[in-house]
N, C-alpha and C positions, 0 to 999 in steps of 0.2 A: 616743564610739561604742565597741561592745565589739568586738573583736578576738581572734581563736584564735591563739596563737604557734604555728608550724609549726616554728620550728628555734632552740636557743637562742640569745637576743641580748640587747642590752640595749634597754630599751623604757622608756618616761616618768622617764629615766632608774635605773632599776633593772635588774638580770641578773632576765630570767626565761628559764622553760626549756618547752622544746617540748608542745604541750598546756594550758596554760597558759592562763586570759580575762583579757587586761586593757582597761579603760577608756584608751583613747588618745585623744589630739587626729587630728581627722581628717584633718590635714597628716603628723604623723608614721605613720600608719595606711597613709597612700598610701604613703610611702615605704617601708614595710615589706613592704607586699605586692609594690612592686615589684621588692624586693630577693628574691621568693619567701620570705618568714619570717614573714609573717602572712596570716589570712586572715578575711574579716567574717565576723563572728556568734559567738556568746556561748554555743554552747555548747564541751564538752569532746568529742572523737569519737572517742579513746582512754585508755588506762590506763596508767598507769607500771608497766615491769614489771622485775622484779629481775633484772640484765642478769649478777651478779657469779655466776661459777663457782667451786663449791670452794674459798671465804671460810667462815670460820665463822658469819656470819650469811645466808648461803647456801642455798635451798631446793631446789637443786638436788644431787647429788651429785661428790664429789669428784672430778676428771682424773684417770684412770690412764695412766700413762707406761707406757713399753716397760721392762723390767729390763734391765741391762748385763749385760753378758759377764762 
């Protein structure tokens, strides 16, 4: 059965991460959802979104600090 990952973990033994469809056993599925980190069905219900500020691959721009004294 397909499964939406809600939070990263490790699932059919692999690390996936939140957002995520994997095919699971319906034994490990229960147990996932009841840990709250999965949840049924197949599809995706968000987007990864570029969390990194002021990295140079960074779509955001740079942190401006306060100048010192």
């Amino acid at each position: 059965m397909k499964y939406t990952i809600l939070r990263d973990t490790v699932a059919g033994g692999k690390k996936v991460s939140a957002g995520d469809v994997v095919e699971l056993s319906e034994d490990e599925g229960n147990i996932l959802e009841s840990y709250g980190k999965a949840a049924k069905g197949g599809e995706s219900k968000s987007e990864k979104k570029d969390r990194s500020v002021g990295l140079e691959t960074s779509e955001k721009p740079k942190v401006t600090k306060r100048k010192s004294k």
